[in-house]
N, CA, C and O atoms as a Tripos MOL2 file, in Angstrom:
@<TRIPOS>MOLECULE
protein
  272   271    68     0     0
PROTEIN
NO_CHARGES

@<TRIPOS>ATOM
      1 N          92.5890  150.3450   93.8470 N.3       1 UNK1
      2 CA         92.9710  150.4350   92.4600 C.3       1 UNK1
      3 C          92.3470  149.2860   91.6700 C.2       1 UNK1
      4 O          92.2430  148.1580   92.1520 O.2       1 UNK1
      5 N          91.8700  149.6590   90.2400 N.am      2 UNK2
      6 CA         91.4670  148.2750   89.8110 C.3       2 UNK2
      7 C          92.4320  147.6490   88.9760 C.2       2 UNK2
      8 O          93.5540  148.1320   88.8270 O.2       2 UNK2
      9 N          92.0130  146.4710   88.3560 N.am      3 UNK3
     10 CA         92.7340  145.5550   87.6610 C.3       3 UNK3
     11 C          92.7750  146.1320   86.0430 C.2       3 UNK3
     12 O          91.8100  146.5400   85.3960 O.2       3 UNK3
     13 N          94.0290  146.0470   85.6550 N.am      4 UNK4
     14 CA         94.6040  146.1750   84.1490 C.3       4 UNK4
     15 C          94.4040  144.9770   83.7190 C.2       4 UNK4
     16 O          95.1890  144.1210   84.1260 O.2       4 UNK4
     17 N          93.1740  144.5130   82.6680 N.am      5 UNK5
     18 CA         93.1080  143.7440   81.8410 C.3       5 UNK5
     19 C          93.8190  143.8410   80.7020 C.2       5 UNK5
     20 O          93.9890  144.8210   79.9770 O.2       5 UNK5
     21 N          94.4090  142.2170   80.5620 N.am      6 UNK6
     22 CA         95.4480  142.1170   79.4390 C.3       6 UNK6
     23 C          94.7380  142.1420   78.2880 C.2       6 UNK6
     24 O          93.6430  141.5840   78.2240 O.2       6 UNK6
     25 N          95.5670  143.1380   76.6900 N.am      7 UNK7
     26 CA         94.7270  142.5190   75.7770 C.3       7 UNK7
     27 C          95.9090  141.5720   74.8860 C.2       7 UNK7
     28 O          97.1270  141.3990   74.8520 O.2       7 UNK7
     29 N          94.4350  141.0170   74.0840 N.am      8 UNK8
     30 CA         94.9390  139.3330   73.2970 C.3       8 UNK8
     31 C          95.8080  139.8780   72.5570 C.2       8 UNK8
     32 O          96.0300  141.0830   72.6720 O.2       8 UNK8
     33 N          96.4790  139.1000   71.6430 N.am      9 UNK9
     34 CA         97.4440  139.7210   70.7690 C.3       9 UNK9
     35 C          96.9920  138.9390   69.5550 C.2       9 UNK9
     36 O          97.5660  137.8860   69.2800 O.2       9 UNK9
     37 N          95.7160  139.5220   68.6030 N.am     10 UNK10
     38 CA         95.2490  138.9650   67.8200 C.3      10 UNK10
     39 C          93.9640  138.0530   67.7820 C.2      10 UNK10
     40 O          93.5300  137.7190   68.8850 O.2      10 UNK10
     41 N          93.3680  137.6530   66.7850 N.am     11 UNK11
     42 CA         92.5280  136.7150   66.6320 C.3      11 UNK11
     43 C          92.4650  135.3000   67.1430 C.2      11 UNK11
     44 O          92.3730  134.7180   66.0630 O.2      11 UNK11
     45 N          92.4510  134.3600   68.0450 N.am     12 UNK12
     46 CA         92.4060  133.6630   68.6540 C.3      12 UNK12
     47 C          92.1930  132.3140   67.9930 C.2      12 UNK12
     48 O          91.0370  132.1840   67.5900 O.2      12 UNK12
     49 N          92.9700  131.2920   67.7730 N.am     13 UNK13
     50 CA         91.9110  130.3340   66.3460 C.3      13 UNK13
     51 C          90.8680  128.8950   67.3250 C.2      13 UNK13
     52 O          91.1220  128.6180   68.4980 O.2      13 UNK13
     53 N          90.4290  128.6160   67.0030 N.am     14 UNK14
     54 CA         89.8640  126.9150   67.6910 C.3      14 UNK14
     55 C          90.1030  126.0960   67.2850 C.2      14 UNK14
     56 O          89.7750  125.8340   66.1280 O.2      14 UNK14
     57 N          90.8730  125.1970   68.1290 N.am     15 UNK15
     58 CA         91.3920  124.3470   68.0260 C.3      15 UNK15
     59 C          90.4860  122.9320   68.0300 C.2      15 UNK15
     60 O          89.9740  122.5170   69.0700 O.2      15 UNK15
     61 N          90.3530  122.2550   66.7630 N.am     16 UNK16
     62 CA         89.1450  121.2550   66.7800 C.3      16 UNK16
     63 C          89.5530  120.2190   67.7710 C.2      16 UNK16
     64 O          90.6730  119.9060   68.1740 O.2      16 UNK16
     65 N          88.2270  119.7090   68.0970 N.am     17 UNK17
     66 CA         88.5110  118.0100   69.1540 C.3      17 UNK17
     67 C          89.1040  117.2790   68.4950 C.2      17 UNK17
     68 O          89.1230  117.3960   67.2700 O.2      17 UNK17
     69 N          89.8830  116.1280   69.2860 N.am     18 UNK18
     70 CA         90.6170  114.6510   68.4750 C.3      18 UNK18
     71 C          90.0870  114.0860   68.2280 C.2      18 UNK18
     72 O          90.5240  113.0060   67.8280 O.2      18 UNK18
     73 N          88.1640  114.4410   68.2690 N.am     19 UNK19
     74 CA         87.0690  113.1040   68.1160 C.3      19 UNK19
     75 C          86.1400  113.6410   68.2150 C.2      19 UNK19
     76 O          85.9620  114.2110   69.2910 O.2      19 UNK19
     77 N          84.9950  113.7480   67.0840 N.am     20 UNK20
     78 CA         83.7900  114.3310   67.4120 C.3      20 UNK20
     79 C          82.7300  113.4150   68.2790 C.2      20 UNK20
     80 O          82.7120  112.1970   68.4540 O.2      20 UNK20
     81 N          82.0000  114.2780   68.6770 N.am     21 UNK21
     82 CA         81.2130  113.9570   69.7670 C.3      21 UNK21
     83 C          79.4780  113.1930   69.2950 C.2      21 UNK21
     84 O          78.5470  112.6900   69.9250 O.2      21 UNK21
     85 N          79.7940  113.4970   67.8130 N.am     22 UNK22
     86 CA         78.9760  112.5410   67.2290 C.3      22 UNK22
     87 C          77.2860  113.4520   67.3800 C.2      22 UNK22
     88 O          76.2790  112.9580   66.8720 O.2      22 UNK22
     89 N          77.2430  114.9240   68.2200 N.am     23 UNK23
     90 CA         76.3680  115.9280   68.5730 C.3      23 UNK23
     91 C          75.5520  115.9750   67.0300 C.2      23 UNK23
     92 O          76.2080  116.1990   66.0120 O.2      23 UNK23
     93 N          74.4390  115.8000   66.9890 N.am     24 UNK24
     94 CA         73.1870  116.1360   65.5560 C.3      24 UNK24
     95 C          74.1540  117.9250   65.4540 C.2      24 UNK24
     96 O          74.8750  118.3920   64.5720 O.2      24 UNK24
     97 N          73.8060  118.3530   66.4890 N.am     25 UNK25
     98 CA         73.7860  119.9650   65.6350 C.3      25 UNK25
     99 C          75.1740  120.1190   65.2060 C.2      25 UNK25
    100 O          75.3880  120.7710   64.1840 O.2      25 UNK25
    101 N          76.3970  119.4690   66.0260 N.am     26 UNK26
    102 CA         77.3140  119.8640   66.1560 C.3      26 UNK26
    103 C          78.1160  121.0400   66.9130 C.2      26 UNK26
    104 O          77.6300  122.1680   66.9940 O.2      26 UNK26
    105 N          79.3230  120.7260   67.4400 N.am     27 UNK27
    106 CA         79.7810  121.8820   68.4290 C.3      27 UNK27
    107 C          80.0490  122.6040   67.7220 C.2      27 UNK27
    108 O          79.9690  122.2860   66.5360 O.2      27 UNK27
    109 N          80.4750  123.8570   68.0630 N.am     28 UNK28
    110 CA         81.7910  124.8640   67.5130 C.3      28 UNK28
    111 C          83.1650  124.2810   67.2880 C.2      28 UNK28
    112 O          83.8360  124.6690   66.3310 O.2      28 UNK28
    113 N          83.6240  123.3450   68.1470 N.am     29 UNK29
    114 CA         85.1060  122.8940   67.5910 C.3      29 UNK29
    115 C          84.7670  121.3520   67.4270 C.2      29 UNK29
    116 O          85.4950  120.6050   68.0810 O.2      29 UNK29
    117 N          83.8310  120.7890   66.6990 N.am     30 UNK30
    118 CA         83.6170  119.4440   65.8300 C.3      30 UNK30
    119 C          84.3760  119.5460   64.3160 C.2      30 UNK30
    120 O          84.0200  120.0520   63.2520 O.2      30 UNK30
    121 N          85.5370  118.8520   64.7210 N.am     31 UNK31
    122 CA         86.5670  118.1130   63.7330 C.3      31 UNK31
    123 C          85.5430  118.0840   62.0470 C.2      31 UNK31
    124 O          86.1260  118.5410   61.0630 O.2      31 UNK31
    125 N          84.3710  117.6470   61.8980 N.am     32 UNK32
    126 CA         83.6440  117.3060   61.0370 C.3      32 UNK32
    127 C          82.9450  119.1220   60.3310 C.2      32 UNK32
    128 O          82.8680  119.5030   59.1630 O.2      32 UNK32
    129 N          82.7760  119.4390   60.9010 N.am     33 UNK33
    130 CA         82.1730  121.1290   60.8690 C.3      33 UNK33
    131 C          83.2850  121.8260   60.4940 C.2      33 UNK33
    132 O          82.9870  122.7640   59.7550 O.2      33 UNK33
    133 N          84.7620  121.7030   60.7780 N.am     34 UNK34
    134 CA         85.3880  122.8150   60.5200 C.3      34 UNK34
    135 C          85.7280  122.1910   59.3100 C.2      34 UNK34
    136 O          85.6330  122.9220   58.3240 O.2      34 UNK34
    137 N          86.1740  120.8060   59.0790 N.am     35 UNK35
    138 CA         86.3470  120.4550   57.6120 C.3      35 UNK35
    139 C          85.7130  120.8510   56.4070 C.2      35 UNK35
    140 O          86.2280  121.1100   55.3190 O.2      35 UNK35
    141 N          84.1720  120.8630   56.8550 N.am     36 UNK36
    142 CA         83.1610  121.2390   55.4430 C.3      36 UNK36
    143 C          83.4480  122.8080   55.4260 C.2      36 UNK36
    144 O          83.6580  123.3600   54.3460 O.2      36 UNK36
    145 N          83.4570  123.5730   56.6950 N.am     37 UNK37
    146 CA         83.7460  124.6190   56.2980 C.3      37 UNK37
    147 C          85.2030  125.7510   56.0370 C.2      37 UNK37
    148 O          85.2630  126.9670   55.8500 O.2      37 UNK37
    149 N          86.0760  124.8600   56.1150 N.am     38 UNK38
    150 CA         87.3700  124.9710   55.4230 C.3      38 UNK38
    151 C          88.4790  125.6200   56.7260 C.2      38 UNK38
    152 O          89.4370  126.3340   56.4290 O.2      38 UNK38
    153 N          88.2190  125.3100   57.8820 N.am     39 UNK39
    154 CA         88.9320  125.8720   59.0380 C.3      39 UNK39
    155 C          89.3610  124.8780   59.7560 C.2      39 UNK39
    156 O          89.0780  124.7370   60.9460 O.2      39 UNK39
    157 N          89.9880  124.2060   59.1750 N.am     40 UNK40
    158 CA         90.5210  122.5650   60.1850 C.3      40 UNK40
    159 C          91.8640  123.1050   59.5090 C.2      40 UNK40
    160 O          91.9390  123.5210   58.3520 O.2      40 UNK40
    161 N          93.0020  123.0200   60.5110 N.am     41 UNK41
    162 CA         94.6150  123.5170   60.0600 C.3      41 UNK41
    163 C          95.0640  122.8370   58.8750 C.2      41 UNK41
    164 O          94.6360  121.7940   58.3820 O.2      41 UNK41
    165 N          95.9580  123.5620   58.5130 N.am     42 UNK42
    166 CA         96.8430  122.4530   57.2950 C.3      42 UNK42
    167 C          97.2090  121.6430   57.5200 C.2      42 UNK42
    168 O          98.0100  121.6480   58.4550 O.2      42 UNK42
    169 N          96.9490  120.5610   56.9480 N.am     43 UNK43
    170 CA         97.5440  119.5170   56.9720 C.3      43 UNK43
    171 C          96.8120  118.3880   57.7050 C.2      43 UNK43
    172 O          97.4860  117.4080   58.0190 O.2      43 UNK43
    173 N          95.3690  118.4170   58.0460 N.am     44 UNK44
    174 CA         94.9020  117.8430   59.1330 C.3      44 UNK44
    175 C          93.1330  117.4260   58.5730 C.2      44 UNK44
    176 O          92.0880  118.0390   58.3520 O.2      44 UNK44
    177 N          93.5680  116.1960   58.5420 N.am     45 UNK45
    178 CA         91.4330  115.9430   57.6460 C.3      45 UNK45
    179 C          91.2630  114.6010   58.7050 C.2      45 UNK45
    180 O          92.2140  114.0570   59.2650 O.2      45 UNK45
    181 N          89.6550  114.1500   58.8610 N.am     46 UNK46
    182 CA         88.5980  113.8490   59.0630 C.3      46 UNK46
    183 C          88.5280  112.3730   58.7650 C.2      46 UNK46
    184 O          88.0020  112.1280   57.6790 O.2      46 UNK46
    185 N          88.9650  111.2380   59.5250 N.am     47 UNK47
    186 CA         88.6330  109.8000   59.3440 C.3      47 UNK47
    187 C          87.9590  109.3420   60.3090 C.2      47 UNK47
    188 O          88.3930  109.2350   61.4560 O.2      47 UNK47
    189 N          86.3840  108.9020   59.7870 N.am     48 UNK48
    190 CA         85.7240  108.0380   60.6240 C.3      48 UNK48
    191 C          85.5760  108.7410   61.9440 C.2      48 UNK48
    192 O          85.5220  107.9290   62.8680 O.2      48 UNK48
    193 N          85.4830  110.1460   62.3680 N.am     49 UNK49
    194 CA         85.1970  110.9880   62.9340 C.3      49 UNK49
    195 C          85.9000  111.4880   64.1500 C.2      49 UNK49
    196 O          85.5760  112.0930   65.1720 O.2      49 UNK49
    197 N          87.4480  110.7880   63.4180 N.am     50 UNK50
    198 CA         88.6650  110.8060   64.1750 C.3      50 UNK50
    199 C          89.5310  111.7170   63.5370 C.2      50 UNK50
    200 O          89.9770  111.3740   62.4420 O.2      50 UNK50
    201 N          89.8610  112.8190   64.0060 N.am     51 UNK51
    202 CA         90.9000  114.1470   63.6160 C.3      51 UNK51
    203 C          92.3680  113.4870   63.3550 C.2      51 UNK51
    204 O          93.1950  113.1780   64.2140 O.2      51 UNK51
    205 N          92.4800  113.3420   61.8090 N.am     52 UNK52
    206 CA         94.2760  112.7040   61.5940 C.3      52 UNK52
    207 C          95.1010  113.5660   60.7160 C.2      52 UNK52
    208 O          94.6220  114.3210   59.8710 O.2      52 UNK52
    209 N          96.3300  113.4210   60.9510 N.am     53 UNK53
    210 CA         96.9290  114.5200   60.3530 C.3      53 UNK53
    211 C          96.7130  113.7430   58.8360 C.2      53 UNK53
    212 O          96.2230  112.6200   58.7110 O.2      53 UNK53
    213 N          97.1360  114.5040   57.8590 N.am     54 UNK54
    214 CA         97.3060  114.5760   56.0390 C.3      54 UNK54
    215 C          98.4170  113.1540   56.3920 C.2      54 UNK54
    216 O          97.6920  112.2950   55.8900 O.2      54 UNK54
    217 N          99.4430  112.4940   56.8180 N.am     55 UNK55
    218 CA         99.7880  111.7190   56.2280 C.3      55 UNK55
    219 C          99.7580  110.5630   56.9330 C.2      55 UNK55
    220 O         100.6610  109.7510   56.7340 O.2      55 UNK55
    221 N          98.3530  110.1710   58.2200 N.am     56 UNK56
    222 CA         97.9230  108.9790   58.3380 C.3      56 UNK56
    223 C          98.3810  109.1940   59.9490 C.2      56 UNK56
    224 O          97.6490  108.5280   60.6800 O.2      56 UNK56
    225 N          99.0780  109.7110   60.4500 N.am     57 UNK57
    226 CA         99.5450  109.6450   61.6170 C.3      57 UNK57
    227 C          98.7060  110.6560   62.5060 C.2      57 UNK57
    228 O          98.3510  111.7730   62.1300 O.2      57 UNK57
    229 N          98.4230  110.0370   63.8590 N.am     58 UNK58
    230 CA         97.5850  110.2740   64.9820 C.3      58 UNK58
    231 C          97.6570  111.5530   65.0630 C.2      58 UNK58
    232 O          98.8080  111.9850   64.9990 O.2      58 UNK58
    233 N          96.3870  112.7380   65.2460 N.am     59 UNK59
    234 CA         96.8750  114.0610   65.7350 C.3      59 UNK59
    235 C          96.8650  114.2690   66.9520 C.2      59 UNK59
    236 O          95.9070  113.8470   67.6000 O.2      59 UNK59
    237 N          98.1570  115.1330   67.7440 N.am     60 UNK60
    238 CA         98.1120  115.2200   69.3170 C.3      60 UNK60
    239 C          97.3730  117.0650   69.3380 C.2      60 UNK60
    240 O          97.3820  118.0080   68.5470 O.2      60 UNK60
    241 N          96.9440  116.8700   70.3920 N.am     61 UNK61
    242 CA         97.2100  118.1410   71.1740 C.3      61 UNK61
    243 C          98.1950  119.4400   70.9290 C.2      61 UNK61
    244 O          97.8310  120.5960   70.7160 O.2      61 UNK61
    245 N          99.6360  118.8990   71.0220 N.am     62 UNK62
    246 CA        100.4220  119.8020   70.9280 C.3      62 UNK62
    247 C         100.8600  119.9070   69.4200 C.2      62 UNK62
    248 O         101.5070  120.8730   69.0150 O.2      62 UNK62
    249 N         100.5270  119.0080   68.7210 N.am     63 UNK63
    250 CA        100.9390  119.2070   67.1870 C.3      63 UNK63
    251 C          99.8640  120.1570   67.1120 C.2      63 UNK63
    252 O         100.1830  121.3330   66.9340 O.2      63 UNK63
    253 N          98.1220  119.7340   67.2600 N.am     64 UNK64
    254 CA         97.4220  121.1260   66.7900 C.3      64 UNK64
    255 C          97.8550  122.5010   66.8130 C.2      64 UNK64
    256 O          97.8590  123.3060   65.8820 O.2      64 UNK64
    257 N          98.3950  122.7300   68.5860 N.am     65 UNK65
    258 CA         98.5290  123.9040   68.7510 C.3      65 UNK65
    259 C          99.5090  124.6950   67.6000 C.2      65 UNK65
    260 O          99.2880  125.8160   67.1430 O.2      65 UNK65
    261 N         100.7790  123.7050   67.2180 N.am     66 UNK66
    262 CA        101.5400  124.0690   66.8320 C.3      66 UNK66
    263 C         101.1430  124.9460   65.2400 C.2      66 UNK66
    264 O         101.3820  126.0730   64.8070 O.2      66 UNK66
    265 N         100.5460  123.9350   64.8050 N.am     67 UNK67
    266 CA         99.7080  123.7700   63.0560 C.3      67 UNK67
    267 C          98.7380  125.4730   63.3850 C.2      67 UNK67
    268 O          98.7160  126.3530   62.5240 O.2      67 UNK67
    269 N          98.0810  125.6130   64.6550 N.am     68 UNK68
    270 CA         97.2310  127.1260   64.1610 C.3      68 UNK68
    271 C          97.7840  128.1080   64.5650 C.2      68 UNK68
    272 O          97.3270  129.2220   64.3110 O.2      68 UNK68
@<TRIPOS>BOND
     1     1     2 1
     2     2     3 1
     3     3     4 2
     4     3     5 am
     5     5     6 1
     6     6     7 1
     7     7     8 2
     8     7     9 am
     9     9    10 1
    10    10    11 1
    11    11    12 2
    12    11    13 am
    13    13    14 1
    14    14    15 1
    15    15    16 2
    16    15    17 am
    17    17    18 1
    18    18    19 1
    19    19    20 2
    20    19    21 am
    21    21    22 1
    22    22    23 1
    23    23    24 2
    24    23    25 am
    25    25    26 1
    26    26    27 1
    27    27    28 2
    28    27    29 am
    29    29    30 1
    30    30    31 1
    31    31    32 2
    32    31    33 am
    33    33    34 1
    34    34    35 1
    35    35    36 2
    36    35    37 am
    37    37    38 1
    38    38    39 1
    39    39    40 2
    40    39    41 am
    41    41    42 1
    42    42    43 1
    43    43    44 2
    44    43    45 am
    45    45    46 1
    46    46    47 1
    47    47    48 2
    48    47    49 am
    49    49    50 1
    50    50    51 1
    51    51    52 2
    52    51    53 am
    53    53    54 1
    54    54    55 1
    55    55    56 2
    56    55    57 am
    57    57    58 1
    58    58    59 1
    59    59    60 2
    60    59    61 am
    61    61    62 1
    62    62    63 1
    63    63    64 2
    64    63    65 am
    65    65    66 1
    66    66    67 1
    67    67    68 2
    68    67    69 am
    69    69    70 1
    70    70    71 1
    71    71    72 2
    72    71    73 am
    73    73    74 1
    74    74    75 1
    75    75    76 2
    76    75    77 am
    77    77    78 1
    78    78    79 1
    79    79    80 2
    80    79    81 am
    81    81    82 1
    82    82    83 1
    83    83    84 2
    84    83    85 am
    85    85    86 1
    86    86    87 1
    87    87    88 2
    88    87    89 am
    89    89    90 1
    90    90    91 1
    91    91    92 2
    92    91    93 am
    93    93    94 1
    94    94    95 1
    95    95    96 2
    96    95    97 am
    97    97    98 1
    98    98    99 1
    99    99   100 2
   100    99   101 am
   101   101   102 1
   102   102   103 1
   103   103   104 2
   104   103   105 am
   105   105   106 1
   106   106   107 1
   107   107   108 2
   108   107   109 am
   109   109   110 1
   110   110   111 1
   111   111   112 2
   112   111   113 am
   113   113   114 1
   114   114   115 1
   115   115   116 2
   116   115   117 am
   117   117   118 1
   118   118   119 1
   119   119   120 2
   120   119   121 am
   121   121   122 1
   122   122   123 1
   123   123   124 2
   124   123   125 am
   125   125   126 1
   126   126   127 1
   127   127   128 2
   128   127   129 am
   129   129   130 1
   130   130   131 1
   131   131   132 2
   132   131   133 am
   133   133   134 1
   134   134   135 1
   135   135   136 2
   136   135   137 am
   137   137   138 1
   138   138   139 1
   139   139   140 2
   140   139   141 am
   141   141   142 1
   142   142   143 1
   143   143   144 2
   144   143   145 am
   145   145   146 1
   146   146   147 1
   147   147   148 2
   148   147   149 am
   149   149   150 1
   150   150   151 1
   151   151   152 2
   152   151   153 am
   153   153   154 1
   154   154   155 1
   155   155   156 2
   156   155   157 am
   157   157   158 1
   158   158   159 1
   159   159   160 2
   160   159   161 am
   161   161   162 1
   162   162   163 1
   163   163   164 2
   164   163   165 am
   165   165   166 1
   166   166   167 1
   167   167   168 2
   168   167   169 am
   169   169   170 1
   170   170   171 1
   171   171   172 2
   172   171   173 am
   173   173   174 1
   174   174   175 1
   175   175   176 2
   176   175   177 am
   177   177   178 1
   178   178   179 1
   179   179   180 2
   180   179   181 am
   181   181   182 1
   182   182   183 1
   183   183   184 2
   184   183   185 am
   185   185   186 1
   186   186   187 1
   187   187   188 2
   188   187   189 am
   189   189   190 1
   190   190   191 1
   191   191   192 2
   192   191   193 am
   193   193   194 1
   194   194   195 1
   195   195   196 2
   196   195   197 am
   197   197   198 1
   198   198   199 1
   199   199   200 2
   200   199   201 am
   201   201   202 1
   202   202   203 1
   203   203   204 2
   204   203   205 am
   205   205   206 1
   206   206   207 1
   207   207   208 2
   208   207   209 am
   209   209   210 1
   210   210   211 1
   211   211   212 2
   212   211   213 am
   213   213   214 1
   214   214   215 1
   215   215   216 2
   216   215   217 am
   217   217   218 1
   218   218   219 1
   219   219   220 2
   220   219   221 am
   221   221   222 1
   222   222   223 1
   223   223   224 2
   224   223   225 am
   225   225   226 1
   226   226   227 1
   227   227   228 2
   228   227   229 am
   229   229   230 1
   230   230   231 1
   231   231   232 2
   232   231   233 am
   233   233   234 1
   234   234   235 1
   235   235   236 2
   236   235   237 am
   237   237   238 1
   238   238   239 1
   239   239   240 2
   240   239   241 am
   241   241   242 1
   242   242   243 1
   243   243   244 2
   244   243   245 am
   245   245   246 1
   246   246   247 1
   247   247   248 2
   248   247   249 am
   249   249   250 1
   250   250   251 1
   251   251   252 2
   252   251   253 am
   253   253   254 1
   254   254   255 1
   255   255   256 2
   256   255   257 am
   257   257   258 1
   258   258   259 1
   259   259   260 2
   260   259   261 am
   261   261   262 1
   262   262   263 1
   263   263   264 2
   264   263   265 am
   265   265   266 1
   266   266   267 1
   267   267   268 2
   268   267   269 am
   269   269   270 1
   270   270   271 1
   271   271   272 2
@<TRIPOS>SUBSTRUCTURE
     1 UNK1         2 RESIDUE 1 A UNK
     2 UNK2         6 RESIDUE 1 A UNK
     3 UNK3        10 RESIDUE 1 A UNK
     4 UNK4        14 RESIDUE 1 A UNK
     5 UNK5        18 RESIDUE 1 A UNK
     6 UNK6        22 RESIDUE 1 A UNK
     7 UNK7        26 RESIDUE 1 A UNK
     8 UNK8        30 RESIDUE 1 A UNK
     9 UNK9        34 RESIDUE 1 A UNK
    10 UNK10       38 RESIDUE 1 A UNK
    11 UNK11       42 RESIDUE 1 A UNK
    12 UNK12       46 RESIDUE 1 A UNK
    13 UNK13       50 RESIDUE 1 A UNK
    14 UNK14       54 RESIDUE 1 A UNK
    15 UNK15       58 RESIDUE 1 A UNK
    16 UNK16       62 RESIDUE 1 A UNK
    17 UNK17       66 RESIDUE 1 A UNK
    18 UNK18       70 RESIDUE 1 A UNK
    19 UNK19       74 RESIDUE 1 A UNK
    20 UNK20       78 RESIDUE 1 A UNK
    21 UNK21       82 RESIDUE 1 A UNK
    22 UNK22       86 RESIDUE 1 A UNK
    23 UNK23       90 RESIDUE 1 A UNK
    24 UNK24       94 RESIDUE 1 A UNK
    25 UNK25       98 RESIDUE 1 A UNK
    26 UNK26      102 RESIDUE 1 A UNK
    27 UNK27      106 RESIDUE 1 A UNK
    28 UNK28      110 RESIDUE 1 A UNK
    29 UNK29      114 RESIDUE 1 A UNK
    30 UNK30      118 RESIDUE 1 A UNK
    31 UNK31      122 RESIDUE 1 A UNK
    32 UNK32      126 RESIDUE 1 A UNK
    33 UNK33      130 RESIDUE 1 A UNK
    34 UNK34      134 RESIDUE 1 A UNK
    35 UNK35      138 RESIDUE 1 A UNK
    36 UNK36      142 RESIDUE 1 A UNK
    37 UNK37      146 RESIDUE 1 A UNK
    38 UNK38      150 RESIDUE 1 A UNK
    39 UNK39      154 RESIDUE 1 A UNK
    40 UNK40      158 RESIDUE 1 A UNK
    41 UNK41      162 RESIDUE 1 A UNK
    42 UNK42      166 RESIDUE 1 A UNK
    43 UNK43      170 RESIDUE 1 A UNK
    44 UNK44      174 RESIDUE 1 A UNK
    45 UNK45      178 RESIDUE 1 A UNK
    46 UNK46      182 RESIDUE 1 A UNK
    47 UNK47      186 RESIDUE 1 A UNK
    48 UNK48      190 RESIDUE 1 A UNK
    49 UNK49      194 RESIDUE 1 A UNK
    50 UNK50      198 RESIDUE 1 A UNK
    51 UNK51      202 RESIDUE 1 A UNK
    52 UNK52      206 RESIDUE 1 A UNK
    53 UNK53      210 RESIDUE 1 A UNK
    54 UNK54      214 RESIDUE 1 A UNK
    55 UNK55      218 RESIDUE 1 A UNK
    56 UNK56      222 RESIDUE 1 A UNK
    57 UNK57      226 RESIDUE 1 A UNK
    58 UNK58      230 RESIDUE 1 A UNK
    59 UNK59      234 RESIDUE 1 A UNK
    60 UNK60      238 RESIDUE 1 A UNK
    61 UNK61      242 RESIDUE 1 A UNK
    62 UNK62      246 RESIDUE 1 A UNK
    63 UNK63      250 RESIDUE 1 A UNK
    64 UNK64      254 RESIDUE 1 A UNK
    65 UNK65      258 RESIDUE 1 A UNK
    66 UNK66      262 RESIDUE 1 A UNK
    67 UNK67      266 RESIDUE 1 A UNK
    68 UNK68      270 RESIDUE 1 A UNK
């Protein structure tokens, strides 16, 4: 018998790095790239190429997930 692949439940979002990698072309999830192009979560901008939330405080991991 074969395998029943699960499907997604929706559009999937990317979740940017806590730190860009400083890459010329840039990745797909560079903190700096999703800002210019308007897909970095609410509440969440771009210092010195360090991902911080809107009111100065460190962004984690699990806050991103939460925010997309």
């Amino acid at each position: 018998m074969g395998k029943a692949k699960k499907k997604s439940k929706g559009r999937v979002h990317k979740l940017p790095k806590t730190k860009c990698c400083a890459s010329k072309s840039r990745c797909g999830r560079c903190p700096i790239r999703m800002l210019k192009e308007g897909t970095l979560p609410e509440g969440y901008t771009v210092k010195k190429r360090v991902l911080v939330r809107a009111d100065g405080k460190k962004a984690t991991k699990k806050g991103l997930q939460k925010a997309a």
